[in-house]
N, C-alpha and C positions, 0 to 999 in steps of 0.2 A: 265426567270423564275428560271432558276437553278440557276442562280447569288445570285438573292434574299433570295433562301434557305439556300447558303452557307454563306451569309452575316447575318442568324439569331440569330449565336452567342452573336450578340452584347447587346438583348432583354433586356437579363438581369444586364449585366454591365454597361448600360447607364445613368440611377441613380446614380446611387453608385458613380458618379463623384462627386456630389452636396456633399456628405456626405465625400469625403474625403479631398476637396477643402475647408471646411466650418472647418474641423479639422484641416487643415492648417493652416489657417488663424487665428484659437485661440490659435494655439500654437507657431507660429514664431512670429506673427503680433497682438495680439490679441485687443489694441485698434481700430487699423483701420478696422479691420474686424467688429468689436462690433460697430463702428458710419456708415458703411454702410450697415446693417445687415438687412433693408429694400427692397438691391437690390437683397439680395440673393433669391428673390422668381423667381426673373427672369428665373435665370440658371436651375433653380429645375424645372419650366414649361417646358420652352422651351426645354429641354432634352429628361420629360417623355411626352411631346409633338410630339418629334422626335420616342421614341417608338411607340405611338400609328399610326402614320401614314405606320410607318413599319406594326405593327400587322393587321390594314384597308388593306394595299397589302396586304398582304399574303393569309389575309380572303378572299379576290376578287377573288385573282387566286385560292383559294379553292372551291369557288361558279364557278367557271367557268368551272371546273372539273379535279383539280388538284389534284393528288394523296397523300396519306402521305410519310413526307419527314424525315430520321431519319437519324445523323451523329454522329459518338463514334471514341474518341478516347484512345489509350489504357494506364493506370496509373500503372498498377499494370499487372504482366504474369507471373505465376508459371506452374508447370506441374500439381497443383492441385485447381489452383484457379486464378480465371480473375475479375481482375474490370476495368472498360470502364465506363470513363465520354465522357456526350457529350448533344445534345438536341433533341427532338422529334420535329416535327410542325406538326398538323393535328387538326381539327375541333375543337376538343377540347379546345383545346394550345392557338388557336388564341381567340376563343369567352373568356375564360378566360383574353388573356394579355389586349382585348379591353375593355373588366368592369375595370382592374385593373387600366389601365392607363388612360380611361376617366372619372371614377368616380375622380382618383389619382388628375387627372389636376384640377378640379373643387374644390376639397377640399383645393389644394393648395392657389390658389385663393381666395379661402373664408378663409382659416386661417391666411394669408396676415393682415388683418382688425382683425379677431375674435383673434389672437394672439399677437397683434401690442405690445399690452402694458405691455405682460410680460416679466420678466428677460430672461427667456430661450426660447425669440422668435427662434435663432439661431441653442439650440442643439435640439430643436420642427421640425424644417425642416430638420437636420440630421437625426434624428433620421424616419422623415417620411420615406426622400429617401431611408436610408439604410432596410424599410420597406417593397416601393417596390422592392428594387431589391430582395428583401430573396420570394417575393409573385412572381416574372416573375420566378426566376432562379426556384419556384415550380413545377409551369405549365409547363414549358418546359424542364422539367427532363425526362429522357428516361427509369430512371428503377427506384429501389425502395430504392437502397441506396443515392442516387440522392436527393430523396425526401425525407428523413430521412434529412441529412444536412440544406435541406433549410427547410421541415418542424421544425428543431429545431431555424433557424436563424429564422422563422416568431415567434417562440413563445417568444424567448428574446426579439424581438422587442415592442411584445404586451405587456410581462411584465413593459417595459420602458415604454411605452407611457400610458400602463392606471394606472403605479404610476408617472405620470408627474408630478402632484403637492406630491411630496412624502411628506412634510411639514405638510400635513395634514393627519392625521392616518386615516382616514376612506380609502382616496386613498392608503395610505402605507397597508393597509388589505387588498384594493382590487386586487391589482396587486401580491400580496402574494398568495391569494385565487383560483387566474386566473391561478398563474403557477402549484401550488401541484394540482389542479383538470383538469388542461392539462398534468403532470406529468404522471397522472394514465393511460391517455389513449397511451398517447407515449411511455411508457411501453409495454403495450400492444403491440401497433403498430413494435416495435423492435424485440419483441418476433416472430410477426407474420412474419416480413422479416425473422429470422431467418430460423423457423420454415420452409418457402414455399422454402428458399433457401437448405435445408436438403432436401425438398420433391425432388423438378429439377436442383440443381446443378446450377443456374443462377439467375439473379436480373434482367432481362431488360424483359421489358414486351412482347414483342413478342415472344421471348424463353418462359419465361415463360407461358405464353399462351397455347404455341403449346406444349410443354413438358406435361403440367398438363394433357390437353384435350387427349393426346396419349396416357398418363397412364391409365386414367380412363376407354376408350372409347375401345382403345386395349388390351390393356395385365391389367389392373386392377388390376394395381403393388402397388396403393395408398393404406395406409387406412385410409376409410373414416372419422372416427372419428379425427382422426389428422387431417387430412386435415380442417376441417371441425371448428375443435380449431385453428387452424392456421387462419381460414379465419374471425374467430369471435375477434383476436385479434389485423388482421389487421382494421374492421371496429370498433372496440373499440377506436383506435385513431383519427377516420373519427366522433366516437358520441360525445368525449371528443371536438375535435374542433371545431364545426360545431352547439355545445349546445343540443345534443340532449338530452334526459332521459337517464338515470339517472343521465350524469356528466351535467347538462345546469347549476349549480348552481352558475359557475359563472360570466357569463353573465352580469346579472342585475346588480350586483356589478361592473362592469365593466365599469359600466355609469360616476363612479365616475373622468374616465377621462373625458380631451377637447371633446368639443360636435364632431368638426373633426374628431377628433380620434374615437368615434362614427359611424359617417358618411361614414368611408373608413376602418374603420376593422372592422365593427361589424355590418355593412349592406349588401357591396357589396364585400370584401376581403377574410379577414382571414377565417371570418366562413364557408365562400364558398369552405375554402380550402378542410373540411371534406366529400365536398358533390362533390370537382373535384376528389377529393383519390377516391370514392366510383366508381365516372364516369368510371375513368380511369379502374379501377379493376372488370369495372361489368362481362367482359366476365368470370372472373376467378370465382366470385361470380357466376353464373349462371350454373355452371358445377357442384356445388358443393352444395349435399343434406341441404334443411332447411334453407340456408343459406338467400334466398334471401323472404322466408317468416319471417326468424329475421327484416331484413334490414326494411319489411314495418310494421310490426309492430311496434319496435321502433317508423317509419316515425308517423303513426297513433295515438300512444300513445304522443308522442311528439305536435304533430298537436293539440289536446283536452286539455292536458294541460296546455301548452304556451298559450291557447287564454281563458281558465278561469283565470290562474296568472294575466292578464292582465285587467278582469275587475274593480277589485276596487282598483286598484294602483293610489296613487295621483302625485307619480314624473312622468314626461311626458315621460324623455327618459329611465327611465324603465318599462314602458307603452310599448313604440317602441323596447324593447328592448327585451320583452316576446310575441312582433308582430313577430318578428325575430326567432323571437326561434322557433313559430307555422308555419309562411311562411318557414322556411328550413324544418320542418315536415310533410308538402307536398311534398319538394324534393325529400324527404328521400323515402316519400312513392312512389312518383312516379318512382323511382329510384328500389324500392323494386318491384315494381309490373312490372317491364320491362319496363315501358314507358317512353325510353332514351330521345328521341326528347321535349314530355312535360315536363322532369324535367329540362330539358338546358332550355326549352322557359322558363320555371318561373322562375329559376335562373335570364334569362338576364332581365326580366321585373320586379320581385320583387327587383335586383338592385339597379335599378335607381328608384323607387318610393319612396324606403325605406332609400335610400340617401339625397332624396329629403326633405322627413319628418323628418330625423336627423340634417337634415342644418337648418331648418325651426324652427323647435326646438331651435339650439341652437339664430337662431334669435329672437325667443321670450325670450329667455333666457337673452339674451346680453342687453335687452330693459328692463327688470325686474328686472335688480339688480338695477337700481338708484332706485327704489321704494319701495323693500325690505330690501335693504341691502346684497352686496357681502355674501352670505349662500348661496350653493346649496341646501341645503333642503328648502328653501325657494323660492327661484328664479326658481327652477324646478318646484315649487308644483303647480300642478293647481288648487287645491284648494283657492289659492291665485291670481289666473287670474280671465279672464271674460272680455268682453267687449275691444278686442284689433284690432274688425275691423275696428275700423274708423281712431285708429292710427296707422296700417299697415296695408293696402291694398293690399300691393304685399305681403306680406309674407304671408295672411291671403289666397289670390289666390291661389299659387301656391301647401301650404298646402292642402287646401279645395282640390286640384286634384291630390295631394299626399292621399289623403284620401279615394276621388272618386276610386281611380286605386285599392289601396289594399282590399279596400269592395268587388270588381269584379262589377263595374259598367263600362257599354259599353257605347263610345268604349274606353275605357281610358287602356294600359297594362296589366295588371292584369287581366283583363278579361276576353283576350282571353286564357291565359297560365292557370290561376286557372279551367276553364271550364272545359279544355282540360284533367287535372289532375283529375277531377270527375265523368266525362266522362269515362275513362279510368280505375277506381279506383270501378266503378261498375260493368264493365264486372271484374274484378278480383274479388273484392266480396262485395256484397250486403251490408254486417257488414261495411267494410272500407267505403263504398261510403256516408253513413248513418252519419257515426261519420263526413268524413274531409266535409258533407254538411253542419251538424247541425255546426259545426266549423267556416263555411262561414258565419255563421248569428250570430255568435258569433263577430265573426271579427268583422263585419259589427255592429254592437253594441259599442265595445271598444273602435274602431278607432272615431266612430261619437260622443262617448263621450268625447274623449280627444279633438277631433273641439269644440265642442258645450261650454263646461267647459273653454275651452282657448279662443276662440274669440267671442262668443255670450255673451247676459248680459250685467253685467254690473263688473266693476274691482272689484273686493272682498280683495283686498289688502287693507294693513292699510300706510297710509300714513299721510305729513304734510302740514296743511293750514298755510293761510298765517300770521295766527296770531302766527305758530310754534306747535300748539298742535297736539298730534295726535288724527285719527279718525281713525276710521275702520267699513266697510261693509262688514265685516268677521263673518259671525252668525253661529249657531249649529243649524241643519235645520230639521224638521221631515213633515215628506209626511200629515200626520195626521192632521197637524194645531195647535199643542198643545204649552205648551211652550216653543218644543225649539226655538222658533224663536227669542227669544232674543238677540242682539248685544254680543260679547265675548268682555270682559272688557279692553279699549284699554290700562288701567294702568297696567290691567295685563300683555299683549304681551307687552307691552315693557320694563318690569321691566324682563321677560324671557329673550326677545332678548340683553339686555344690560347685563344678566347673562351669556349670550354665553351658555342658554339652549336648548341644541337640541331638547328638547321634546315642545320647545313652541306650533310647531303646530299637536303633536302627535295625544290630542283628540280632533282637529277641522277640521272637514269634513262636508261634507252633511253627515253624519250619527254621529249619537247622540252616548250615551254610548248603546242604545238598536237596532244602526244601521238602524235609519228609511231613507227614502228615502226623496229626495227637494221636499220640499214646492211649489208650482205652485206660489202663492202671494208673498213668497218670492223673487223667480226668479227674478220678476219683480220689486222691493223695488227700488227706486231711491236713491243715494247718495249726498251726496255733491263733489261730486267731480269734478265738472263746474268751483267751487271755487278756483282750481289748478292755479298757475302759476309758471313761471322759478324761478329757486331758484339764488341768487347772484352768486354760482358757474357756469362759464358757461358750464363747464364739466359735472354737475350733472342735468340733467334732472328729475324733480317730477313725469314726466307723462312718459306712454310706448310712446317709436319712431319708425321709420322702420328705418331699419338698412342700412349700406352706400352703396354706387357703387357694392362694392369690395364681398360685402358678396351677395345683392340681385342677383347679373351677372349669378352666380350660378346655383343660384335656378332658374331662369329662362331656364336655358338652360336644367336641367334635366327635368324642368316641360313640356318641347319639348321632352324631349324623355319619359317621363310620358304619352303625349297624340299621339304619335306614335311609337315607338318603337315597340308595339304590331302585328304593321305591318308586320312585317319579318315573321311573324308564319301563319298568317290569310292563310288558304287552303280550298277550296272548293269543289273539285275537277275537273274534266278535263272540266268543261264547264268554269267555270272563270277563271281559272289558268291554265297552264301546273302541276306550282311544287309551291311551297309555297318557301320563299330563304333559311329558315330557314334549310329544307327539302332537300333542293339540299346542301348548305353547310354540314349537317351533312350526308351525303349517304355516305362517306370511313367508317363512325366509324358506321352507323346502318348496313351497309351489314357485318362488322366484326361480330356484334350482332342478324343478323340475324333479323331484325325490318324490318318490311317497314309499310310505309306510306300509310294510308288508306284513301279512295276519302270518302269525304261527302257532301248529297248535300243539299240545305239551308233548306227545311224542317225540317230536322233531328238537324240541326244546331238548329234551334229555340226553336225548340221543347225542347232540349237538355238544352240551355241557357234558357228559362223562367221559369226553375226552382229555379235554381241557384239562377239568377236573383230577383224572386219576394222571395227567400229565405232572399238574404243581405237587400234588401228593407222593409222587417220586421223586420231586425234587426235594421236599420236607423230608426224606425219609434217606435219601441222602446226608443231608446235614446234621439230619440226627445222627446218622452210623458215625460220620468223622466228628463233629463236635460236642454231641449230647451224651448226657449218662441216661444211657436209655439201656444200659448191660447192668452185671450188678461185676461185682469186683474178680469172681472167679471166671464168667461170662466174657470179660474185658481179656482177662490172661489166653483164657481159652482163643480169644482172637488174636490177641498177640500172636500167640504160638503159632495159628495157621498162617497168618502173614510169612513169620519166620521160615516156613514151607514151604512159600511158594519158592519153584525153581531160579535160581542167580539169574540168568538170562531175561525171564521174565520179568523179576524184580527190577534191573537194570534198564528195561524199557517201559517198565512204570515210571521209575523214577522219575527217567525223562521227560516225559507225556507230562508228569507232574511237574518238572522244572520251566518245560515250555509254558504251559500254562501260570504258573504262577508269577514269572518271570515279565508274561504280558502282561498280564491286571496289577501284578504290582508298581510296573513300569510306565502305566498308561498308556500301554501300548504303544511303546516308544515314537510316542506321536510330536510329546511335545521335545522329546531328544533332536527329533528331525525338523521340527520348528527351529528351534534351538542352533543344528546346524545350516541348516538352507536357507532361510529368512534373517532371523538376526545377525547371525555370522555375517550371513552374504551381502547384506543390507550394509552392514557397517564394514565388509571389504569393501563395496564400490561405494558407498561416503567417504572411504581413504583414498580410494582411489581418485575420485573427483576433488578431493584435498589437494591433493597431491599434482595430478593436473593443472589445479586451481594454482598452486603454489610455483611449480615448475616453468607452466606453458604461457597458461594466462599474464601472472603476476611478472614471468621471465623477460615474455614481451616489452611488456609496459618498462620494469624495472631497466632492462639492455637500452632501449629508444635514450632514456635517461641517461645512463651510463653513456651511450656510446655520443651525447650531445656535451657531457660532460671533457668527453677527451679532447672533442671536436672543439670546441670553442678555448680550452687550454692549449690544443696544436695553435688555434687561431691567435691566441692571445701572444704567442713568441715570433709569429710569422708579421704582424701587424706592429713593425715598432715605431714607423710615421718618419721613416728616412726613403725617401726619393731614388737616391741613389740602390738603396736594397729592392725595392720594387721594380728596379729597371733592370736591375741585375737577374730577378726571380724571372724577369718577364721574359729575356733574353735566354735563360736556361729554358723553359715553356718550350718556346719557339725555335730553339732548335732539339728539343725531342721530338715536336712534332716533324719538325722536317728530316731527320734522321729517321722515322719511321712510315712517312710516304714517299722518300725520295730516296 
């Protein structure tokens, strides 16, 4: 056992081979490295393949009741100051390196295929490895300068990979966007190390710990207020990466990278890193007034918002991408309200769900462009799907229980861990438990609309028959029955799309310019699209396909731990179980926090869950009324007709109700409008303004002294012409001024 401990240096440097072997090779060798640039996915698995088996020990012998294990060595010893690198292993450390490295392996794999055919297949796996390693060498830091270094090596990495395709400005903005609104919180974050190392003279979390708690607790040497700004600007850097309110904004943008890159930093990774900061520091948060009702608020406010951002979004992975940002504002919350153990459990369960549905994603994606046309705004937009179960099966399964999970339907992940969270979230308080419920039906809304919209129906894309013309079963659709159900003119979208107008498919939704909601008889409109066949390229497929080996392998294997991984958590108490594993793995880090684990027995369980439960189930049954063919075509009329019924007045403040609402989640809740005008606007009036001063006041200065020596020595120069007699003459005129004005 001790062997193993002292062997866990390696955690983090074992990547990092892949990434400095692959920069070898383009730079001594760089054709032979470039024509076998296929096998390099090997190295890169089987490496972070070799960590994860490591981090599997570790965790074992942690479930078996193995203590925490912490080794430092010394860098730096003054008489006034000590830094000590080295690693932590404890509960924590390991559940974190096992998301990072099994979500890690799966992505690799899938990006193998989903990456095949671009230029930068090569520095795409560089740059993953050198990802993981900056996300292990995170987790397993023992203090807080530690985690300063590698939290700044995860944020270059992120910058890198979601401006992958930098070629493209929208990506060159968003990776721009990603870093000044990670900037601000790591600011933050610097301040507050400073800040707590002023308070106790150390950076390593156990000194720290027992230093703060002593101060407080005995002599009351702190002040609170400081202390208290110290701890708001370490979790400043925990909101900024982890997306929460106020900085989430750039996230969504964020999509504009590889769907992978999606999949392994923006589901199970990087954002997780704000919400492992928060884990690690909760005891220090919990000593310290107000602090840890900030924490859940943020959680809560974050949680309501990320899941209405998310309703009328038509790109899918930023869709999943403001799922992300509401599923960690559970964490948050739970995290805020003491409940260590549920917020790891949703942590490791909304992981692999949310991984699952970004790999999914991008398998629909990678099957959409020969039909749209290479565009992400197109190729994302579900607006332009429909009808993709018959042509993938497996991607349409594993999604559908990528979907199941994150709704909280049992017994699929998510269900046990999201319960647990609301459960818990109402003995704290009533208000919280209310909102991250009505939340859950939210969810449960969003998610079954981006299934329903992507694989029910029928394709709403415009494509080419065989005579070469295009069609389209892309309409402008209202709830109403009225006219918009008219076809959009297919001369129009393609005289857009061959302009390279991004706005082609700006006003085409189910909702019209007045925002009505789909048509029921619509829904169900038949195409020609039977018509379809192979086009002479054999590269370019007319129709969606399911995607190869290399990407399905994947998803199949998270969709296994989608439909058990929940396991680990399930606790009933001592009549079915001794301990739940979840519960015995984390005991070193709840007895630090003073947690334990409370027995419950299945009544209370049900009871508990058929809330919840028959909650997301209205939400599903919502999204099926507006977007699913769950009618049959005379059933659809029939509803038409009673809409058409309902009274003008009513209808009129439907509409509304409808507008408002759609108007925010489409708009991001004009959040980042008012970024947009109060910060950058204002920022670059008073950089004009300081311009301008600079140029005016400053520079006027300076430039006038000049000028006005310039006159001065030209007056001097005519006055000075070296005649005696003029000098006596000037002196004479002097001297009776002066005497004309005191006498």
């Amino acid at each position: 056992m001790e062997r193993t401990y002292q062997y866990a240096w390696i955690i983090p440097f074992v990547p990092l081979l892949v990434t400095i072997l692959i920069g070898l090779g383009l730079l001594l060798i760089p054709t032979a490295t470039k024509n076998i640039r296929r096998i390099w996915t090997f190295p890169a698995v089987f490496l972070l393949s070799i960590v994860m088996l490591f981090s599997a020990k570790l965790a074992i012998q942690q479930i078996n009741g193995s203590s925490i294990y912490e080794y430092l060595w010394s860098w730096s010893i003054t008489s006034d100051f000590s830094l000590e690198f080295g690693y932590l292993i404890d509960p924590l450390t390991s559940i974190m390196s096992i998301l990072i490295t099994t979500v890690g392996i799966m992505v690799l794999i899938y990006s193998d295929n989903y990456m095949s055919h671009d230029r930068g297949y090569l520095i795409f796996f560089s740059y993953m490895s050198f990802f993981n390693t900056a996300m292990l060498g995170l987790v397993t830091s023992p203090n807080l300068i530690q985690i300063h270094i590698f939290w700044e090596l995860v944020g270059m990495c992120s910058y890198l990979l979601i401006g992958f395709w930098f070629t493209r400005p929208i990506a060159a903005n968003a990776c721009q966007k990603a870093f000044v609104t990670n900037r601000v919180g790591d600011f933050g974050l610097l301040l507050g190390i400073l800040g707590f190392y002023l308070i106790t003279g150390s950076f390593e979390f156990q000194d720290l710990f027992e230093i703060f708690n002593d101060s407080i607790i005995n002599n009351n040497e702190i002040n609170s207020s400081f202390a208290t700004l110290c701890a708001f600007l370490l979790f400043l850097g925990a909101v900024a990466k982890s997306a929460q309110f106020p900085l989430h904004v750039w996230l969504p943008d964020a999509m504009e990278g590889p769907t992978p890159i999606s999949a392994l930093i923006h589901a199970a990774t990087m954002v997780a890193a704000g919400i492992f900061l928060v884990a690690r520091l909760l005891p220090l948060f919990i000593a310290i007034p107000y602090m840890m009702n900030i924490i859940s608020l943020i959680g809560v406010i974050t949680v309501l918002l990320g899941a209405t951002l998310a309703l009328a979004q038509r790109d899918i992975k930023r869709s999943l991408a403001y799922s992300t940002m509401s599923q960690l504002g559970y964490i948050m919350l739970a995290l805020g309200i003491g409940s260590y153990r549920a917020a790891l459990f949703h942590l490791i369960t909304h992981a692999y769900s949310k991984a699952l549905l970004f790999l999914g994603s991008g398998s629909i994606i990678h099957s959409m462009e020969p039909i749209v046309g290479y565009s992400p705004a197109k190729s994302q937009n579900m607006v332009l799907m429909g009808g993709l179960t018959k042509y993938m099966p497996i991607t349409k399964t594993t999604f559908f229980l990528g979907t199941l999970s994150l709704c909280g339907i049992p017994p699929l992940a998510c269900f046990w861990s999201k319960d647990e969270i609301l459960n818990d979230s109402w003995l704290y308080s009533p208000i919280f438990s209310i909102i991250a419920c009505y939340t859950a039906g939210l969810t449960a809304f969003y998610m079954f609309r981006m299934y329903l919209l992507t694989f029910e129906g029928h394709l709403r894309s415009h494509f080419k028959n065989y005579n070469g013309h295009t069609n389209s079963s892309f309409y402008s659709i209202s709830i109403w029955g009225q006219e918009g159900s008219k076809p959009v003119s297919s001369n129009l979208l393609l005289k857009r799309r061959n302009n390279n107008d991004k706005s082609s498919f700006s006003n085409c939704s189910f909702y019209i310019s007045n925002t009505y909601k789909i048509a029921g008889y619509v829904r169900n409109m038949r195409s020609s699209f039977s018509t379809l066949f192979l086009n002479k390229d054999p590269h370019t497929l007319l129709y969606p396909h399911e995607s190869d080996n290399t990407m399905l392998f994947p998803l199949l294997i998270l969709a296994i731990f989608t439909l058990f991984v929940g396991c680990i958590g399930i606790h009933f108490g001592q009549e079915v179980m001794e301990v739940d594993i979840l519960s015995k793995w984390l005991t070193p880090s709840m007895k630090l926090l003073h947690e334990n684990s409370t027995d419950e027995d299945w009544y209370k369980f049900v009871t508990n869950a058929f809330y919840s439960v028959s909650i997301a189930y209205f939400g599903i049954f919502i999204a099926s009324v507006l977007y699913g063919s769950v009618y049959s075509d005379r059933q659809n009329l029939y509803l038409i007709n009673s809409f058409a019924k309902i009274d003008p007045k009513m209808r009129i403040r439907l509409e509304q109700i409808i507008n408002v609402i759609y108007n925010w989640s489409y708009n991001r809740g004009y959040i980042d409008v008012y970024y947009e005008k109060v910060f950058i606007r204002g920022i670059r009036g008073l950089a004009q303004l300081a311009n301008s001063f600079d140029r005016r006041v400053i520079d006027g200065v300076t430039n006038g002294v000049g000028v006005a020596s310039f006159f001065l020595g030209e007056g001097i120069k005519y006055i000075g012409g070296g005649r005696i007699s003029s000098y006596l003459f000037l002196y004479l005129v002097c001297v009776s001024i002066v005497l004309l004005i005191y006498y």
